[in-house]
C-alpha angles and dihedrals in degrees: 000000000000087000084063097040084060093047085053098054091037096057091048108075114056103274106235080223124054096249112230118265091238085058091052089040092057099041086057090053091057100040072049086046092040091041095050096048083050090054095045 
């Protein structure tokens, strides 16, 4: 969980270079994947 816990804080402050759409694409799979254990 900690891997998650760094994307988090490294998605949160504006990034000096445009991060890459298969970056974003995967962190909204795990915030998906994340979202959907918590639910079960």
């Amino acid at each position: 969980m900690a891997a998650v816990m760094d994307l988090d804080l490294n998605c949160a402050p504006p990034s000096p270079e445009p991060a890459p759409q298969d970056h974003r694409l995967a962190h909204a799979m795990l915030r998906q994947e994340h979202a959907y254990r918590h639910q079960v």
